[in-house]
C-alpha positions as CSV (number, residue, x, y, z in Angstrom):
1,X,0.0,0.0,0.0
2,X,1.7,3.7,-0.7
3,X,0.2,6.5,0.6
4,X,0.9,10.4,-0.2
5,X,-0.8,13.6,-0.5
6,X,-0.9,17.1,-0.5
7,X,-2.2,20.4,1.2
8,X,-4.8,22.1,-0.6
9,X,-3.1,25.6,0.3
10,X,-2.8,26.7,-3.6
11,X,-1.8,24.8,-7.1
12,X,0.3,22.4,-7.3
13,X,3.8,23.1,-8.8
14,X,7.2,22.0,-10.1
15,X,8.7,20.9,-7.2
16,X,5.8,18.5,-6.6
17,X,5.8,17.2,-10.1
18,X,9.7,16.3,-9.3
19,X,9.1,15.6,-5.9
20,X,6.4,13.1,-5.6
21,X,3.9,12.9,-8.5
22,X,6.4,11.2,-11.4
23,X,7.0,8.2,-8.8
24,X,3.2,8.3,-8.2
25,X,2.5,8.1,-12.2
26,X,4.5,5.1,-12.1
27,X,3.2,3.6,-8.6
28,X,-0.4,3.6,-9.5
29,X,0.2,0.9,-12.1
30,X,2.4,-1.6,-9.6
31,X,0.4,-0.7,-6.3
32,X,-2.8,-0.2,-4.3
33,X,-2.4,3.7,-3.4
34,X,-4.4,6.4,-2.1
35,X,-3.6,10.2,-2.7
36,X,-4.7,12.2,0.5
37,X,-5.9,15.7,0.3
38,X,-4.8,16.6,4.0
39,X,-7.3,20.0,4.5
40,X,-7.3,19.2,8.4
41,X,-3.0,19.4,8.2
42,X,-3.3,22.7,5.9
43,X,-4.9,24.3,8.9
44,X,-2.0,24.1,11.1
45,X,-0.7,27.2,9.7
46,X,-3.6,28.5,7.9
47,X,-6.2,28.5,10.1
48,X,-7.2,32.3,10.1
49,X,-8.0,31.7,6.4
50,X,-9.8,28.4,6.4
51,X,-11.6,29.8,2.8
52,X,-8.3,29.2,1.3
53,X,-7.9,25.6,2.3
54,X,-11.4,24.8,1.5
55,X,-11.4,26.7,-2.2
56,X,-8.0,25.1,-3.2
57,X,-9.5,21.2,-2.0
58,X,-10.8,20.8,-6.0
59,X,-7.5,22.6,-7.5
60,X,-5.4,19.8,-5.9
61,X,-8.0,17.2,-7.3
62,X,-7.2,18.8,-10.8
63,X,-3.9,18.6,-10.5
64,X,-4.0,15.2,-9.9
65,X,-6.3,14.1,-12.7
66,X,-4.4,16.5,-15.4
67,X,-1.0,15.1,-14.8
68,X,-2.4,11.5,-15.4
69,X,-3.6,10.1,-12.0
70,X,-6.5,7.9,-12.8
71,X,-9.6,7.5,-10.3
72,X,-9.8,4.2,-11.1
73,X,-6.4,3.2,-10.0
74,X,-5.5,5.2,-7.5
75,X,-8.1,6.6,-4.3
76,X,-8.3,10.2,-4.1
77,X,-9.9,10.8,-0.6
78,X,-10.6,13.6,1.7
79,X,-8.9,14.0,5.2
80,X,-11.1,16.1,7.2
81,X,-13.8,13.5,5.8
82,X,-12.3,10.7,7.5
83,X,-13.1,11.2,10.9
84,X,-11.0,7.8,11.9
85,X,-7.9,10.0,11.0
86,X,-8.9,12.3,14.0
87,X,-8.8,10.0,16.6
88,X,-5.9,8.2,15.3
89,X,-4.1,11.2,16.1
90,X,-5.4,11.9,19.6
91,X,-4.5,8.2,20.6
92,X,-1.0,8.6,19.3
93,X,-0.6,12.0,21.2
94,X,0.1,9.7,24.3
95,X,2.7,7.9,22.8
96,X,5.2,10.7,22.1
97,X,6.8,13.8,23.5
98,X,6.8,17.6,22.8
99,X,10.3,17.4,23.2
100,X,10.5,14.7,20.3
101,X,8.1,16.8,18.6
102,X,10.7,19.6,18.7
103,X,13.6,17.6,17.9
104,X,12.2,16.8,14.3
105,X,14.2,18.3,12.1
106,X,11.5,18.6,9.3
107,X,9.1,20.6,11.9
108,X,12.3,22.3,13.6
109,X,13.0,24.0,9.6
110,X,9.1,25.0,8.9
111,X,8.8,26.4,12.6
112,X,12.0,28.7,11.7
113,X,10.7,29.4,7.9
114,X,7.6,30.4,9.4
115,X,8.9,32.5,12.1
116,X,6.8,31.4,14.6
117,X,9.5,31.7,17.4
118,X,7.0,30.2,20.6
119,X,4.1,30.8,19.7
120,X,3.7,27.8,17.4
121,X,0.0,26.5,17.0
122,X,-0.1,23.3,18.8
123,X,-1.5,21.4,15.5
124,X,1.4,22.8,14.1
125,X,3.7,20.9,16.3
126,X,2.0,17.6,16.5
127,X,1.4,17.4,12.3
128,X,3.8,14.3,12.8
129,X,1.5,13.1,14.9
130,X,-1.1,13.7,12.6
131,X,0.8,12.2,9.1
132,X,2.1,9.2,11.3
133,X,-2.2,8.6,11.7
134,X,-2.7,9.1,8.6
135,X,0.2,6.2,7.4
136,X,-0.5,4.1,9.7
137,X,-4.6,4.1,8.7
138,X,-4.0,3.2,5.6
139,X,-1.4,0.7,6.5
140,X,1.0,2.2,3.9
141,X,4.2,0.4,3.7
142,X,5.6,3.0,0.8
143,X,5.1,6.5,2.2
144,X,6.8,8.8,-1.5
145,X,8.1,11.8,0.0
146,X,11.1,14.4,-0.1
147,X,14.5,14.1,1.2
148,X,13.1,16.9,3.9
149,X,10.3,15.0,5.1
150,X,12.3,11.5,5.7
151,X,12.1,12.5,9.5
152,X,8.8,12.4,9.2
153,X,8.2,8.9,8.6
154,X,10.9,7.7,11.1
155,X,8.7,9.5,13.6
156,X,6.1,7.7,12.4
157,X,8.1,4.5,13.0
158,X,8.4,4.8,16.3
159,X,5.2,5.9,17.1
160,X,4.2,2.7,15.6
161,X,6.5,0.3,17.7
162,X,5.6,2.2,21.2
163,X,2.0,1.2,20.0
164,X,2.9,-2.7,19.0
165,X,4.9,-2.7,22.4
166,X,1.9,-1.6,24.6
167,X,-0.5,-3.7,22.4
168,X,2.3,-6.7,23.1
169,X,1.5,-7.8,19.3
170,X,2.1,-6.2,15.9
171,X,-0.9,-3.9,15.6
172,X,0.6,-1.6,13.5
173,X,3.4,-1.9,10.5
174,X,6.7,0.7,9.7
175,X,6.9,2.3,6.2
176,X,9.6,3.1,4.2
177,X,9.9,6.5,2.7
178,X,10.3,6.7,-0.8
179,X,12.7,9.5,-1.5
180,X,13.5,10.7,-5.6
181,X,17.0,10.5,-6.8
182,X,17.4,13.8,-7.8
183,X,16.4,15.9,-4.3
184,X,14.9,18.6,-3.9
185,X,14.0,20.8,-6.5
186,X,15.5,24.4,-6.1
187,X,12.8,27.6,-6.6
188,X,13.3,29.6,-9.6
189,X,15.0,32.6,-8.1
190,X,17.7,29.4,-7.3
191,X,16.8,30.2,-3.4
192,X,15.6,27.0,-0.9
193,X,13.3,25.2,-2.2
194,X,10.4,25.7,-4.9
195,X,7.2,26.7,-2.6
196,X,3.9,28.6,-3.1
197,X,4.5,30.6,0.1
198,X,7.9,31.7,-1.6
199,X,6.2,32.7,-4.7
200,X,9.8,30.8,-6.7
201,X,7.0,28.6,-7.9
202,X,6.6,27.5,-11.5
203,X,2.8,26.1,-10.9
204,X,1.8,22.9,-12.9
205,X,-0.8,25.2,-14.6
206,X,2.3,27.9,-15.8
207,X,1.4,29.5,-19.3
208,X,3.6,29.6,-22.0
209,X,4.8,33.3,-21.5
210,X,4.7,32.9,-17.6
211,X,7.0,29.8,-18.2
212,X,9.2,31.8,-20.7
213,X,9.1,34.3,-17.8
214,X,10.4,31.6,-15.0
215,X,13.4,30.4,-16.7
216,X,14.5,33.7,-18.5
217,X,14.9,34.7,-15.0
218,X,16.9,32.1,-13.3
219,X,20.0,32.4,-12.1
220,X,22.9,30.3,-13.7
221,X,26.7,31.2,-13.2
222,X,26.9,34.7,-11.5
223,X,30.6,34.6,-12.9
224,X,29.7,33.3,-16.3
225,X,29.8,37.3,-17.6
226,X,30.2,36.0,-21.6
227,X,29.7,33.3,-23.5
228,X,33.3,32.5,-23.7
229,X,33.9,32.2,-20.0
230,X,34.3,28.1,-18.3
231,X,30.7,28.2,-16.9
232,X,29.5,26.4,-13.6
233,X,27.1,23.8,-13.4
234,X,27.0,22.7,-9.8
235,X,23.8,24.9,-8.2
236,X,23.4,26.4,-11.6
237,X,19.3,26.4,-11.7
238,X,19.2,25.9,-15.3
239,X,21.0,22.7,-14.9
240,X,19.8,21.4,-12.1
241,X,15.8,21.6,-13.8
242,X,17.4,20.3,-16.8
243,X,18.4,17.1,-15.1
244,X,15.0,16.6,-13.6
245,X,12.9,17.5,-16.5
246,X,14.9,16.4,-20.1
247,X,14.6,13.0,-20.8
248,X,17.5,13.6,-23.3
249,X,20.6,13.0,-20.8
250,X,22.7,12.8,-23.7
251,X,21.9,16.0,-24.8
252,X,22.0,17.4,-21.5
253,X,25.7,16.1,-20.5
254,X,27.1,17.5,-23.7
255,X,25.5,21.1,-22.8
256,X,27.2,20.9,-19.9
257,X,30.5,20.2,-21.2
258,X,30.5,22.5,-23.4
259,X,29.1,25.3,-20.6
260,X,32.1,24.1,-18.8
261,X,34.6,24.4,-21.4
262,X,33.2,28.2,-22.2
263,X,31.5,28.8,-25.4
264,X,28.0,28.5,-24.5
265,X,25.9,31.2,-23.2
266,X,23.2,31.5,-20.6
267,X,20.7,31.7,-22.9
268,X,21.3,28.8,-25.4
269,X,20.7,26.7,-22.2
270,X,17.7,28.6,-21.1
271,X,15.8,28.1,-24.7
272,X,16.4,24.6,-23.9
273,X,15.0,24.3,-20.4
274,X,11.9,26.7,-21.8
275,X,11.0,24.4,-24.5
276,X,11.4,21.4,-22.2
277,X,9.3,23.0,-19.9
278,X,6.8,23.9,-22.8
279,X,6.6,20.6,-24.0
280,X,6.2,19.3,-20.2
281,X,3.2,21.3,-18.8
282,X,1.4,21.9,-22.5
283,X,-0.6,18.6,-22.4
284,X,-1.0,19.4,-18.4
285,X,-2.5,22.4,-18.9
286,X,-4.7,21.5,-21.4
287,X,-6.4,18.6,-19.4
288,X,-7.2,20.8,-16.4
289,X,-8.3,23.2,-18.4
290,X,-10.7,20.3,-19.5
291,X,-11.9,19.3,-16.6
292,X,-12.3,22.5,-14.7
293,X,-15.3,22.8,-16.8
294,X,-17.0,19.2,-15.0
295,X,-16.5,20.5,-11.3
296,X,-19.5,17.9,-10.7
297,X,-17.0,15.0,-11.8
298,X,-14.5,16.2,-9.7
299,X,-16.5,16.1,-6.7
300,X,-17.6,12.6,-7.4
301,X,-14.0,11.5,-7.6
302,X,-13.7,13.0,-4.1
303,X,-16.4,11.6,-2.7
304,X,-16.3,8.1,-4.0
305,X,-12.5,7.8,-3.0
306,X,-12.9,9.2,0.4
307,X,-15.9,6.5,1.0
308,X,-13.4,3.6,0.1
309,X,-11.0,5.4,2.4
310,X,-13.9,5.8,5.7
311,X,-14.0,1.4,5.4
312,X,-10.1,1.2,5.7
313,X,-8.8,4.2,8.4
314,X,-12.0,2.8,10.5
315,X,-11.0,-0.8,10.8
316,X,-7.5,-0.1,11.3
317,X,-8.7,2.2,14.2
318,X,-10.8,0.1,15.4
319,X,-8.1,-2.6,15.6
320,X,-5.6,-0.1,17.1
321,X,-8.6,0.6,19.9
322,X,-8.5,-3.3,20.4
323,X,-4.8,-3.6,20.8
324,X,-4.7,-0.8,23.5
325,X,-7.5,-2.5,25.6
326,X,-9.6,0.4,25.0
327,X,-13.5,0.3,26.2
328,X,-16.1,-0.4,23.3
329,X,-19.8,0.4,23.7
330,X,-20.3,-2.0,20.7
331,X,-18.4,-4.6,21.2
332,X,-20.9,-6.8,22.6
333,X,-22.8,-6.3,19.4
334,X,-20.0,-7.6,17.1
């Protein structure tokens, strides 16, 4: 089972594309896997503007579907919808630490990004919690995710075996994080990563001229002043989106001799990324523009894979309940 999702705080982008929706292109055709749209975890910093999270639930759906996840294959389900999710999370509260919660680097990074200084939102601090309930409900044993979120799914881990060793049986399995080869994906302006909340985002719905905008301008070799000058590759943007998004490594390798040798300019690289970029998010863009226009379809997507979702987060809660000894008004009836 894999399980992955998003935050419906905006469009999806880039980064995700490279990130996490190639390998789940390719997952949907070897695995059982549900795609998670986790509204309840976009409130933990976005909570003043709940509007936000709930008008960018059906943009993340569209994403999905235009880049080629099929509905029949793979479960798109809603998390605030699943109220086992909730109660996953409260149990599993008791089996870790605030200091642990602070020690994770992955929440340790956002807490700083965000500035929050102390007066971090408690959901905030416990969305480990929160994604280790959501893993663990849907018994995922693939969990594809960024380099940066890797501590999340240890966390996760143990969270699970505190729970096995108080049930005193295997209640609960690990998961293994799936993490692409090629990291993480720089933002366009070549500072930390691509995010929304950055605005270095080139969003999976980009038009041609706002794509044309993006790359013309990236930053490449600040000491690459003329064509004739030995260029830089390592943390040149250019490069570094040419390796994730040209399938043409041949090609790619001998632009980056000859950028190295001197003799190239910045430009004759940047038509290339801009038409591989072109060529990348055309057919994308096209699709969602298609099925923007069925909003009803996109709801019934929602709604059919969040009730496949409701049968499986409530039995594995149920059977977590069980293995902590927890009281059941209805067991007797079962």
């Amino acid at each position: 089972m894999v399980l992955t999702g998003d935050r419906p705080t905006g469009a999806l982008h880039l980064g995700h594309y490279a990130g996490s929706l190639k390998s789940r292109l390719a997952l949907q055709d070897t695995h059982d896997q549900t795609l998670l749209v986790a509204d309840t975890q976009a409130l933990t910093d976005n909570a003043d503007d709940p509007d936000k999270v709930r008008r960018n639930v059906l943009e993340v759906v569209l994403d999905y579907l235009a880049v080629g996840i099929d509905p029949t294959r793979t479960t798109i389900a809603l998390q605030s919808a699943l109220p086992a999710l909730a109660e996953l999370t409260l149990l599993y509260m008791n089996f870790v630490t605030v200091a642990r919660l602070e020690r994770n680097p992955t929440i340790k990074e956002e807490i700083q990004a965000r500035g929050f200084g102390r007066d971090i939102p408690a959901g905030f601090l416990c969305y480990p919690v929160s994604q280790a309930a959501d893993i663990t409900a849907f018994r995922a044993g693939v969990v594809p995710v960024g380099e940066d979120q890797a501590p999340l799914i240890e966390q996760t881990n143990e969270i699970v075996r505190r729970i096995n060793r108080q049930a005193g049986r295997p209640v609960l399995t690990e998961a293994q994080a799936l993490i692409p080869t090629m990291g993480r994906l720089p933002g366009a302006d070549g500072k930390s990563k691509m995010s929304k909340s950055q605005g270095n985002a080139i969003p999976l719905s980009a038009s041609p001229e706002q794509i044309q905008a993006a790359v013309r301008g990236m930053y490449t070799d600040p000491g690459h002043l003329r064509a004739a000058d030995p260029g830089r590759v390592e943390g040149n943007v250019v490069f570094t989106y040419l390796d994730a998004f040209d399938e043409d490594h041949t090609e790619v390798e001998r632009l980056k001799a000859a950028y190295r040798a001197g003799g190239l300019g910045d430009m004759v690289v940047k038509r290339r990324l801009d038409e591989t970029l072109q060529a990348l998010l055309a057919p994308i863009r096209e699709r969602r523009a298609q099925l923007a226009r069925h909003p009803d379809y996109l709801l019934e997507v929602l709604r059919q894979g969040t009730e496949r979702a409701r049968a499986v987060t409530q039995l594995t809660l149920d059977e977590v309940r069980a293995g902590l000894g927890l009281f059941s008004l209805f067991s007797a009836s079962r």
